[in-house]
C-alpha positions in Angstrom: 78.3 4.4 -7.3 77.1 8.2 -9.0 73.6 9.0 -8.3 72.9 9.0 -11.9 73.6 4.9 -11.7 71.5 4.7 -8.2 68.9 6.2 -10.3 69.1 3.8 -12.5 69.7 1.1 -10.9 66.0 1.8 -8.7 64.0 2.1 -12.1 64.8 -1.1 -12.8 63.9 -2.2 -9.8 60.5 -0.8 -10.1 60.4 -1.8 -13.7 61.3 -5.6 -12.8 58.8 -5.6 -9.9 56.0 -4.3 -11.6 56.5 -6.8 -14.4 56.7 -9.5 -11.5 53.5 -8.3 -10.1 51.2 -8.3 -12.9 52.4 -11.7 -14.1 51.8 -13.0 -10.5 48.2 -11.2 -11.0 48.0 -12.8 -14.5 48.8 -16.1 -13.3 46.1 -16.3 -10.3 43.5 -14.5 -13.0 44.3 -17.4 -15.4 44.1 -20.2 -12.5 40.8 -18.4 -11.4 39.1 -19.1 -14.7 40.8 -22.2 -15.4 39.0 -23.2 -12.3 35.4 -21.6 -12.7 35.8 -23.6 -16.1 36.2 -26.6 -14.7 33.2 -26.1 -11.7 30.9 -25.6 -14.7 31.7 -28.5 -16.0 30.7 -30.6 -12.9 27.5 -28.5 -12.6 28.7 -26.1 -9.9 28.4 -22.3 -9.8 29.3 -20.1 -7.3 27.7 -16.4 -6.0 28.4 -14.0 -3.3 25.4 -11.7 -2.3 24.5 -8.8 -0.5 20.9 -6.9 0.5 19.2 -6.0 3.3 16.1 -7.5 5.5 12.5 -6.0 6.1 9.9 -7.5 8.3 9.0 -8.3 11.6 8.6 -10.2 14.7 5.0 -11.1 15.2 2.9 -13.4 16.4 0.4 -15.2 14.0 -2.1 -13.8 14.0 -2.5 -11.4 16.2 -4.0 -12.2 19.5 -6.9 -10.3 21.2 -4.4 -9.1 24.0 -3.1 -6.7 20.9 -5.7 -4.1 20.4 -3.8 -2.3 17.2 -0.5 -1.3 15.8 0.3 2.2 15.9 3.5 2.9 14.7 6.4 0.2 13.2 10.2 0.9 11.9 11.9 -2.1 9.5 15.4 -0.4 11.0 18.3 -1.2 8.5 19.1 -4.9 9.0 22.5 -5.7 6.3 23.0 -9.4 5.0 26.1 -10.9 3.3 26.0 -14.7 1.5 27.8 -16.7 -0.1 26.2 -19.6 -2.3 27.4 -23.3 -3.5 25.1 -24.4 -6.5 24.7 -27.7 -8.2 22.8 -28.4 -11.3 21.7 -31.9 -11.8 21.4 -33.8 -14.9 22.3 -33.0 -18.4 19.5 -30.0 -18.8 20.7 -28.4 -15.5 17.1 -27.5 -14.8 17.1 -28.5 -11.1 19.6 -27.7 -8.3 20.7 -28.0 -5.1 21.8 -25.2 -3.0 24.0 -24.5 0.0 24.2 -21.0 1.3 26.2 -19.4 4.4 24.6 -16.1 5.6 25.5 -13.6 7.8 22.4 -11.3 8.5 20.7 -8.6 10.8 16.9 -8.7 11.7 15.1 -6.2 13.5 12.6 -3.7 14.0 11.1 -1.5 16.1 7.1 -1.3 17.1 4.3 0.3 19.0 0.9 -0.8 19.9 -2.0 -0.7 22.0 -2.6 -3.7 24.2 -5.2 -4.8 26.7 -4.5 -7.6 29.4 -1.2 -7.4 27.7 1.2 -10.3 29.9 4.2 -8.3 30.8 7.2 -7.8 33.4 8.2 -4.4 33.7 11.4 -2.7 36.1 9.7 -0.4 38.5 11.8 2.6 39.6 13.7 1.2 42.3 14.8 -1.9 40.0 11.9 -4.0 41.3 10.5 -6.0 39.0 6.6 -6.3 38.6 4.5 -9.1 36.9 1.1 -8.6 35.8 -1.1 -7.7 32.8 -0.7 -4.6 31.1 -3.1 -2.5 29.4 -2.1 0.6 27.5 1.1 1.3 24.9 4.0 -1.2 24.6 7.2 -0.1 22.6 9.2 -3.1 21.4 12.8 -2.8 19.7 14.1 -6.3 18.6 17.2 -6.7 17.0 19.6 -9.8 16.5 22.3 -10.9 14.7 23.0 -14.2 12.9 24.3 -17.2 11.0 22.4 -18.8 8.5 22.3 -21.6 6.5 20.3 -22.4 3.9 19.9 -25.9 1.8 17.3 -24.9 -1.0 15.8 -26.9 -4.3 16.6 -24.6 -7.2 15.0 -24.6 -10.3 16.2 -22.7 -13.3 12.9 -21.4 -15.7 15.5 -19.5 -18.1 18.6 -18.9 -18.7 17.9 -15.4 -16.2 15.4 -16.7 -14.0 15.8 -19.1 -10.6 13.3 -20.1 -8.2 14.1 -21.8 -5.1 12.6 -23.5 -1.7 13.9 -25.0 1.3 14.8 -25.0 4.7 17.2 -23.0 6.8 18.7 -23.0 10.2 19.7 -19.9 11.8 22.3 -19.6 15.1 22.2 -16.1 17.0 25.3 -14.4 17.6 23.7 -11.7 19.5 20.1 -10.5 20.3 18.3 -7.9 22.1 14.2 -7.5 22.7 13.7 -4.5 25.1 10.9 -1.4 25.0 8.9 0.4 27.3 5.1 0.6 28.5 3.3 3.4 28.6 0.2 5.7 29.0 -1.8 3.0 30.7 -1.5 0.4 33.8 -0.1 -3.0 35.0 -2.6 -5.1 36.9 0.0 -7.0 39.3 -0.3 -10.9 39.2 -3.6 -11.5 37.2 -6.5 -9.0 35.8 -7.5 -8.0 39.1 -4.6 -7.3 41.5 -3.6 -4.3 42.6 -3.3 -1.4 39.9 -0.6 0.3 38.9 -0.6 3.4 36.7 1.4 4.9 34.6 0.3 8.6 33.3 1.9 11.5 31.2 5.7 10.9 30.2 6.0 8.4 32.8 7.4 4.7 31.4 8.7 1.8 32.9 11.4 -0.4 30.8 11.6 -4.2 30.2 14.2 -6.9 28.8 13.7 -9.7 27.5 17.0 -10.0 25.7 17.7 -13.2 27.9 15.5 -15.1 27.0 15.7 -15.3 23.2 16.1 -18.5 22.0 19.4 -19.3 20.1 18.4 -21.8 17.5 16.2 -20.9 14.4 14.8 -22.6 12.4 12.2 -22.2 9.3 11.2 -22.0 5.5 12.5 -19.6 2.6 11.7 -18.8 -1.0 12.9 -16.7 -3.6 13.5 -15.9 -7.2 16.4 -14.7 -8.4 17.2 -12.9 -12.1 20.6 -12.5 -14.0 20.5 -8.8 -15.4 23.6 -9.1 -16.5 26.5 -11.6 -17.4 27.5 -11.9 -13.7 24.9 -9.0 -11.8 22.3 -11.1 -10.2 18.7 -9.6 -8.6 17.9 -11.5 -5.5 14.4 -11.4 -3.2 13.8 -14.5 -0.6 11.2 -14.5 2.2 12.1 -16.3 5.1 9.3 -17.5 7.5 10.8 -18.9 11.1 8.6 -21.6 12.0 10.1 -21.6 16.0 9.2 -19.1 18.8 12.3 -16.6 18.9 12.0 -16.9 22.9 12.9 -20.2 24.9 10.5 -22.9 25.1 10.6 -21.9 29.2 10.1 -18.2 28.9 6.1 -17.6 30.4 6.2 -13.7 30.4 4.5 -13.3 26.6 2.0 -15.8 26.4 1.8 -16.8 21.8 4.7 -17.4 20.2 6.6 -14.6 17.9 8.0 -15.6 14.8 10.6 -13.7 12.9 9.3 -13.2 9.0 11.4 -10.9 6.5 12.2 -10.0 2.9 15.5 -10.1 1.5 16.2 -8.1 -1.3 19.6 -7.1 -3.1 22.1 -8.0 -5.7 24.8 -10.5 -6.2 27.6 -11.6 -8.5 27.9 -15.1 -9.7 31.6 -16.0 -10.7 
């Protein structure tokens, strides 16, 4: 065989294969519709989303121990979901949805605290109870996976509300900082006193003692710019402690409450 047949012989190869590929690609674009067709029919839709989480973990309100925030960081916290809708009856005004979320929350803060319960790691690795009284610097951060089961309610064509519960599993999670500029008061109010002054800080970790199971309450609107573009914002509110129901160190209950806000396409 001549190279001028080998030549040949290879663009029609290429030709051939190309030709298979697209119909392949063809074929799955027509069985995609054909499919997203017949969903709508049976009232379901389907959307993939992506934004980001601002907020906090706080107790509510804020106890007397906390004298005043003085500094706070949202960090960047990413979320990814993808959504399961039903629309009831013939209007398709009201809906159910199912939602599987993968999401960051965390943030960073600084305050100044009096009587403050704390456990701190001492120089030599010792640990020391007490109450604390001076600057705490907390940096919580934890990853996990959400589900949400929400009531939807279409008021246009564009715009959704919805409400409902969620449950949340962490994957990971870290709560450590630092104290500082001020002194621990070992045992209770008026043990033995323990400063620390200037630059000097002692660490703590609580990372252990995050609780793994979330659960709580979330709301949102969401608007159709476009044909498929979606415009997404959802509050969620945990309604348990993020520590475990036999961690004694921080005395109130924190709960985790963040914005979500981003963008999603619906098939």
């Amino acid at each position: 065989m001549n190279y001028k047949s080998m030549k040949s012989n290879s663009i029609l190869w290429l030709i051939l294969s190309l030709m298979l590929a697209t119909t392949c690609q063809l074929q799955a674009q027509e069985d995609r519709n054909r499919g997203i067709i017949q969903s709508a029919l049976y009232g379901l839709e389907y959307e993939i989303k992506a934004g980001f989480n601002i907020g906090g973990t706080s107790p509510i309100p804020l106890p007397q121990e906390i004298r005043a925030l003085t500094g706070y960081s949202p960090n960047i916290n990413f979320s990814i979901e993808g959504d399961i809708i039903k629309w009831l009856g013939k209007e398709k005004e009201w809906g159910v949805i199912l939602g599987l979320r993968l999401e960051n929350k965390g943030m960073e803060a600084e305050a100044r605290t009096k009587n403050y319960s704390m456990e701190i790691i001492g120089s030599g690795g010792e640990r020391m109870k007490g109450n604390w009284t001076g600057m705490v610097k907390t940096k919580f951060r934890a990853s996990y996976f959400t589900i949400p089961v929400l009531a939807a309610w279409k008021a246009n064509p564009r715009l959704r509300f919805n409400f409902g519960p969620y449950v949340s599993i962490m994957t990971n999670g870290d709560f450590t900082g630092y104290v500082f500029d001020g002194y621990l008061r070992e045992g209770d109010p008026t043990g033995n006193k323990v400063e620390f002054e200037g630059e000097t800080t002692a660490p703590y970790d609580f990372s252990d003692n995050l609780r793994h199971f979330q659960w709580g309450m979330q709301g949102g609107v969401s608007w159709r710019a476009f044909k498929h573009l979606t415009v997404n914002a959802d509050l969620t509110w945990g309604l348990n402690d993020v520590f475990k129901k036999d961690f004694q160190t921080i005395t109130f209950p924190m709960y985790p409450i963040y914005l979500n806000a981003g963008f999603g396409y619906a098939f």
